[in-house]
Backbone atoms as SQL, in Angstrom:
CREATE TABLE atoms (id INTEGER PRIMARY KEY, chain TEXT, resi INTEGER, resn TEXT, atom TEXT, x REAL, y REAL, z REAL);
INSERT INTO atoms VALUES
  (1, 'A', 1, 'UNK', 'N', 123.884, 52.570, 105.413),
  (2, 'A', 1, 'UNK', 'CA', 124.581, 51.683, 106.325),
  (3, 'A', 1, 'UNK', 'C', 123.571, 50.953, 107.215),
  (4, 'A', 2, 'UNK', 'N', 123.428, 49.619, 107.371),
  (5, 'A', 2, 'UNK', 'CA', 122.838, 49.088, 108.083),
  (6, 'A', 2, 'UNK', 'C', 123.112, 48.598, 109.774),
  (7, 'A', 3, 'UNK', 'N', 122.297, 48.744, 110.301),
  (8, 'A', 3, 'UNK', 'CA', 122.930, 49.220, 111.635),
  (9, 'A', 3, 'UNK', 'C', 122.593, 47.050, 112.604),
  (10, 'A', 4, 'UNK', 'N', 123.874, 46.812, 113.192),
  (11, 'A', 4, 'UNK', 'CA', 123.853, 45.702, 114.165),
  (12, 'A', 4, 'UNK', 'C', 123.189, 45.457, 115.080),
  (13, 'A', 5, 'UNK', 'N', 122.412, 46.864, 115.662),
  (14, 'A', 5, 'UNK', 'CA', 121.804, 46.719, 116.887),
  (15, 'A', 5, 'UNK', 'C', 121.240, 44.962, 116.845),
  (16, 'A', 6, 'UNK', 'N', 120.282, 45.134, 115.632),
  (17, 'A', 6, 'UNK', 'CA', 119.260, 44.279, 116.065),
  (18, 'A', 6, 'UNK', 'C', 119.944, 43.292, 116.469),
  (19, 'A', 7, 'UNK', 'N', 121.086, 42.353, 115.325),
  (20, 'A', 7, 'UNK', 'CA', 121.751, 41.145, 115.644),
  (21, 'A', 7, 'UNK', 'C', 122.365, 41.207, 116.836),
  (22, 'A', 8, 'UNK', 'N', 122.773, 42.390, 117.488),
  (23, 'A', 8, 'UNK', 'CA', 123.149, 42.475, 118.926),
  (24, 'A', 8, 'UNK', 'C', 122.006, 41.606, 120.130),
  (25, 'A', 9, 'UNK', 'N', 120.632, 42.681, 119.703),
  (26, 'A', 9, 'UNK', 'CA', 119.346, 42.362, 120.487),
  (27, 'A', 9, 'UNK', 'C', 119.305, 40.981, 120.513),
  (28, 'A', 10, 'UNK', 'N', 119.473, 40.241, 119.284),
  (29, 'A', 10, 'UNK', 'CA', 118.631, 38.612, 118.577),
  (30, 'A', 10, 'UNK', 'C', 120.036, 37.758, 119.497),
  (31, 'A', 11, 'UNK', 'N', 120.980, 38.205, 119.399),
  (32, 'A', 11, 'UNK', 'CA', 121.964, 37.132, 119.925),
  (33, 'A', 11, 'UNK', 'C', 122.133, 37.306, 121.952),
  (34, 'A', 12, 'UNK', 'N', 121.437, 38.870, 122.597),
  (35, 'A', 12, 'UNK', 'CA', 121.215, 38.639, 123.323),
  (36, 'A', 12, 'UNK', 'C', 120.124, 37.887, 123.984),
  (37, 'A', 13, 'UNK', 'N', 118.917, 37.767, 122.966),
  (38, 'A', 13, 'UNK', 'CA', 117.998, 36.878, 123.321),
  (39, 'A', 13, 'UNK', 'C', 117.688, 35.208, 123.034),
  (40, 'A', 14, 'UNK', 'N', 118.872, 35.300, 122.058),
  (41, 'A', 14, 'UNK', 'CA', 118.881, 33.613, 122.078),
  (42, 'A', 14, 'UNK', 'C', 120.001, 33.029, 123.733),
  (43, 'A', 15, 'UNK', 'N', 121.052, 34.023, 123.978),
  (44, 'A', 15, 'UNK', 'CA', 121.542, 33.783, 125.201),
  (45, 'A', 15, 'UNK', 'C', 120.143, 33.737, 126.629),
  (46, 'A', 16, 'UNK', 'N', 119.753, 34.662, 126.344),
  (47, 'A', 16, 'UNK', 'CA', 118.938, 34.523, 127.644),
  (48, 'A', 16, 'UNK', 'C', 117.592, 33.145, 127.305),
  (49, 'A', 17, 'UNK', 'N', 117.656, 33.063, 126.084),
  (50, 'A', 17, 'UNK', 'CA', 116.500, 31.932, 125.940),
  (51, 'A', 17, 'UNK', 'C', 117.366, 30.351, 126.282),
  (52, 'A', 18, 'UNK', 'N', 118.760, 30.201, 125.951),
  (53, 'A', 18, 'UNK', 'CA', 119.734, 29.361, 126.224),
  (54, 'A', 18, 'UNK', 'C', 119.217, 29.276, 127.647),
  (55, 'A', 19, 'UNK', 'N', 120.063, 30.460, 128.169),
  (56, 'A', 19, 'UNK', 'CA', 120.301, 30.062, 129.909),
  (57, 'A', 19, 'UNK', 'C', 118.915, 29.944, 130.636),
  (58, 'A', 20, 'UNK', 'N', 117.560, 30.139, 129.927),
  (59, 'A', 20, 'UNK', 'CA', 116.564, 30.100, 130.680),
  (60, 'A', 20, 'UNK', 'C', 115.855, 28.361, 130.606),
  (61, 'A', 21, 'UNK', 'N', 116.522, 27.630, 129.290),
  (62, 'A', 21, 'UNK', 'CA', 116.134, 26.332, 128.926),
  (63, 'A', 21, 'UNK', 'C', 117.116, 25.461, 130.076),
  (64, 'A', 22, 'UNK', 'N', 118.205, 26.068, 129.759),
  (65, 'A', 22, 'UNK', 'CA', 119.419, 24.968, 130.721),
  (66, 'A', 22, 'UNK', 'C', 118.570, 25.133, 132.372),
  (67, 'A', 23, 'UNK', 'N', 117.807, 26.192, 133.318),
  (68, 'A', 23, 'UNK', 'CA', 117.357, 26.094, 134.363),
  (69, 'A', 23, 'UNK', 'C', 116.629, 25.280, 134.164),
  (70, 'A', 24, 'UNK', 'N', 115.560, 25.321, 133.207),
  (71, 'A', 24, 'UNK', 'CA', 114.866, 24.874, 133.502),
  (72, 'A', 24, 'UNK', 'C', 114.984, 22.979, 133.341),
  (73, 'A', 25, 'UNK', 'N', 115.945, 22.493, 132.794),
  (74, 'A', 25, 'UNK', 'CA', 116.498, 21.325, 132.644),
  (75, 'A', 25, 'UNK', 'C', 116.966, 21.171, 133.837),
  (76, 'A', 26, 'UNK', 'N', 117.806, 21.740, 134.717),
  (77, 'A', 26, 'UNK', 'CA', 118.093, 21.567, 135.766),
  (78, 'A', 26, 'UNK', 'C', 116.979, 21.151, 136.733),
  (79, 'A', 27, 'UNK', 'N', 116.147, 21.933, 136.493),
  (80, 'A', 27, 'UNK', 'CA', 114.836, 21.829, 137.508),
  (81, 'A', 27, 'UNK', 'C', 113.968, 20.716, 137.745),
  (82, 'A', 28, 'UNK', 'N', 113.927, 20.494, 136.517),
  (83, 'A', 28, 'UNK', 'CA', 113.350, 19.192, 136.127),
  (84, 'A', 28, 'UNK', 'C', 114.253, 17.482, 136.347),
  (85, 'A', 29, 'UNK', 'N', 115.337, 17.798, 136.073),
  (86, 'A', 29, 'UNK', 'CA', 116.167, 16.641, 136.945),
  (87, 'A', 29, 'UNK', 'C', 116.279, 16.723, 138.150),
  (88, 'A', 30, 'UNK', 'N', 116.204, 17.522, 139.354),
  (89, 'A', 30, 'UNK', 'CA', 116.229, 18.032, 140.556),
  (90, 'A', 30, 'UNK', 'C', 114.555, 17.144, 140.904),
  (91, 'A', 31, 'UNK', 'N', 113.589, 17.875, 139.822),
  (92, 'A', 31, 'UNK', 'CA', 112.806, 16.793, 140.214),
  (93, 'A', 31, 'UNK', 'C', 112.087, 15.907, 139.888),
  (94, 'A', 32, 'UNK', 'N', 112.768, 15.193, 139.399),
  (95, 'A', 32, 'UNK', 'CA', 113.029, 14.069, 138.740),
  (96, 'A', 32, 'UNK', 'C', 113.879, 12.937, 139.973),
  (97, 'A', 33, 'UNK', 'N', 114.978, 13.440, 140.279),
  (98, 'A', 33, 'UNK', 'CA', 115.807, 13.025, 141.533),
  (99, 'A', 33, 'UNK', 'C', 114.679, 12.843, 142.995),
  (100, 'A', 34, 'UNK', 'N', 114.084, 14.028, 143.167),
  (101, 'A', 34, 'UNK', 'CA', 113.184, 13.885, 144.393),
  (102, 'A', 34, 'UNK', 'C', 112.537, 12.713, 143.690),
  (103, 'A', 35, 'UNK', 'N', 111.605, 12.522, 143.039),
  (104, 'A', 35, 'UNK', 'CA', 110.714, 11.646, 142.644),
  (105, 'A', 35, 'UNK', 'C', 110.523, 10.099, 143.075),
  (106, 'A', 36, 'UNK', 'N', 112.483, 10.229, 142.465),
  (107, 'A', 36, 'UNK', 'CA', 113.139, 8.758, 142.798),
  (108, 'A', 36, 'UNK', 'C', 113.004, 8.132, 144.545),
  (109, 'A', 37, 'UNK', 'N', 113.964, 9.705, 145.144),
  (110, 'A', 37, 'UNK', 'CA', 113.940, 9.717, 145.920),
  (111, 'A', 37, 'UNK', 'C', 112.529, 9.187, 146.921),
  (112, 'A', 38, 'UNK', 'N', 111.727, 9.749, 146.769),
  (113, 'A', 38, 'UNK', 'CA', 110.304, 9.850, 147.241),
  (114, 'A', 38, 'UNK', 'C', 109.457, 8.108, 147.292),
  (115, 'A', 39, 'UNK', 'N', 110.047, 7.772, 146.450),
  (116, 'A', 39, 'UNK', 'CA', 109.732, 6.563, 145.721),
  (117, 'A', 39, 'UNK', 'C', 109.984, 5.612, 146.604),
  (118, 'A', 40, 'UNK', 'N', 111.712, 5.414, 146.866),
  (119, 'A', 40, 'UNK', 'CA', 112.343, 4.654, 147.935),
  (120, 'A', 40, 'UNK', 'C', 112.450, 4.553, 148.858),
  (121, 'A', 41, 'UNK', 'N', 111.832, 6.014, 149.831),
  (122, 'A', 41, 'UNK', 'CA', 111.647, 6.259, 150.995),
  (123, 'A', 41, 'UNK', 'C', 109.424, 5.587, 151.172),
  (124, 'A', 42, 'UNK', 'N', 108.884, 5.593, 150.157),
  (125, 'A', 42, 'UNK', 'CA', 107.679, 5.025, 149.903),
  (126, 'A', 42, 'UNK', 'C', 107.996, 3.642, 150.639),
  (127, 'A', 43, 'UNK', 'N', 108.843, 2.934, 149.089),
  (128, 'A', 43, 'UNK', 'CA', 108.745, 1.078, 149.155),
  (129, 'A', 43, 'UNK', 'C', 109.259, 1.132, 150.749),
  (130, 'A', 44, 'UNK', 'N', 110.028, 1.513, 151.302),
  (131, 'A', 44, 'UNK', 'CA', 110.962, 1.415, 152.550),
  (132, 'A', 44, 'UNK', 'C', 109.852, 1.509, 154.007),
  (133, 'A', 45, 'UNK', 'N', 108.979, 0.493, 153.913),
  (134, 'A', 45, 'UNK', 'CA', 107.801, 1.028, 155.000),
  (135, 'A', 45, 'UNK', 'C', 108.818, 1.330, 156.315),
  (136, 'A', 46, 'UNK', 'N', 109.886, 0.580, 157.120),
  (137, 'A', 46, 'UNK', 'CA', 109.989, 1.321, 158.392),
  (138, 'A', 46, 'UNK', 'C', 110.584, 2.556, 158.432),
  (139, 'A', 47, 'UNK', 'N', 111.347, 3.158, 157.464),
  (140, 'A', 47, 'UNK', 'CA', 111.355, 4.606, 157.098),
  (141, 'A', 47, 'UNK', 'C', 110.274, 5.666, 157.991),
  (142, 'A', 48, 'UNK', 'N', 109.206, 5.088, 157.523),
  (143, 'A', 48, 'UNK', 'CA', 107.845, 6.335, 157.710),
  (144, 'A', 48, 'UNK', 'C', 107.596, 6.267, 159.530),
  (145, 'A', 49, 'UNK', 'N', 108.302, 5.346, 160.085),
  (146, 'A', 49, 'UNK', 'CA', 108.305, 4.929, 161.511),
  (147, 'A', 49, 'UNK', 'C', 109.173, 6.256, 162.109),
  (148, 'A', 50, 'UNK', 'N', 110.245, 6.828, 161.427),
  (149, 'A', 50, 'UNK', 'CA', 111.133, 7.617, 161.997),
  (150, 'A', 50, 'UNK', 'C', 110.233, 9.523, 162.121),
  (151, 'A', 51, 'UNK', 'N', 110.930, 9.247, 163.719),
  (152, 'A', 51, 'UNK', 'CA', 110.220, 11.370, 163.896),
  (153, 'A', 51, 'UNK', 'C', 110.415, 12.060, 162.731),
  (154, 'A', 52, 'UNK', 'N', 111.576, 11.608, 162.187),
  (155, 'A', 52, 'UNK', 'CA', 112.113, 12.914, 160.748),
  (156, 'A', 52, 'UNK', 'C', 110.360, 13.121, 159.705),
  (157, 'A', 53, 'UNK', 'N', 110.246, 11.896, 159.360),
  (158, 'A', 53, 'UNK', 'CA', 109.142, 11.706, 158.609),
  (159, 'A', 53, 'UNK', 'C', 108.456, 11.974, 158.597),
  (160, 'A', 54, 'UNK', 'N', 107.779, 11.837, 160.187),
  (161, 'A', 54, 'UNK', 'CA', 106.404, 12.546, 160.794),
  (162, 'A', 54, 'UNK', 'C', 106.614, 13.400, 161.295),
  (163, 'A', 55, 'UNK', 'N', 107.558, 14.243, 160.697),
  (164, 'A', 55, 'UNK', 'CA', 107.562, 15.727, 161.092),
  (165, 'A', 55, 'UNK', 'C', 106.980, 16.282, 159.806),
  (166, 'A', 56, 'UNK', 'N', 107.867, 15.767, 158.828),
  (167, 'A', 56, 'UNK', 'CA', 107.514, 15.647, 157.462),
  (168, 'A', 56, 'UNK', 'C', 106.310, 15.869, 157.051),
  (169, 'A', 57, 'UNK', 'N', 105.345, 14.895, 157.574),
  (170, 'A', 57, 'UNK', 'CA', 103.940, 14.717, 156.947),
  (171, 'A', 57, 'UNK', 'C', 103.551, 15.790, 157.729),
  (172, 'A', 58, 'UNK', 'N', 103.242, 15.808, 158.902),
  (173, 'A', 58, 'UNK', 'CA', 102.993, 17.058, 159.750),
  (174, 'A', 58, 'UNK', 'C', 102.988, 18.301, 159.213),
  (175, 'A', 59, 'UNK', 'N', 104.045, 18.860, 158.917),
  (176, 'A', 59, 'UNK', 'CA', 104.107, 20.134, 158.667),
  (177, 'A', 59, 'UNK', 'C', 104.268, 20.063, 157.342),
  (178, 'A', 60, 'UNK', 'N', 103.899, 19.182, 156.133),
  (179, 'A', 60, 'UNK', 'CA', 102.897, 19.237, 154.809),
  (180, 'A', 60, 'UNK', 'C', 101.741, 19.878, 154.279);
């Protein structure tokens, strides 16, 4: 009799290899989004005029 474990093991590790690709897709659009973000607050010179900002760079 041949025993399932393994296909048990193999289908728990294609799940955890799944859910570890989908983070990391997430992660990467997250920053991907900052990027943009980062970008527009760049072109936007009186932006960098505001305390928020130069708190920002400050504590960088």
């Amino acid at each position: 009799m041949i025993s399932n474990d393994k296909c048990v093991n193999q289908d728990k590790l294609v799940e955890y290899i799944d859910n570890k690709i989908t983070g990391i897709v997430n992660q990467a659009k997250e920053l991907y989004e900052l990027i943009e973000l980062l970008n527009k607050v760049k072109e936007n010179k009186h932006l960098g005029e505001c305390d928020f900002f130069k708190s920002l760079i400050n504590n960088s």
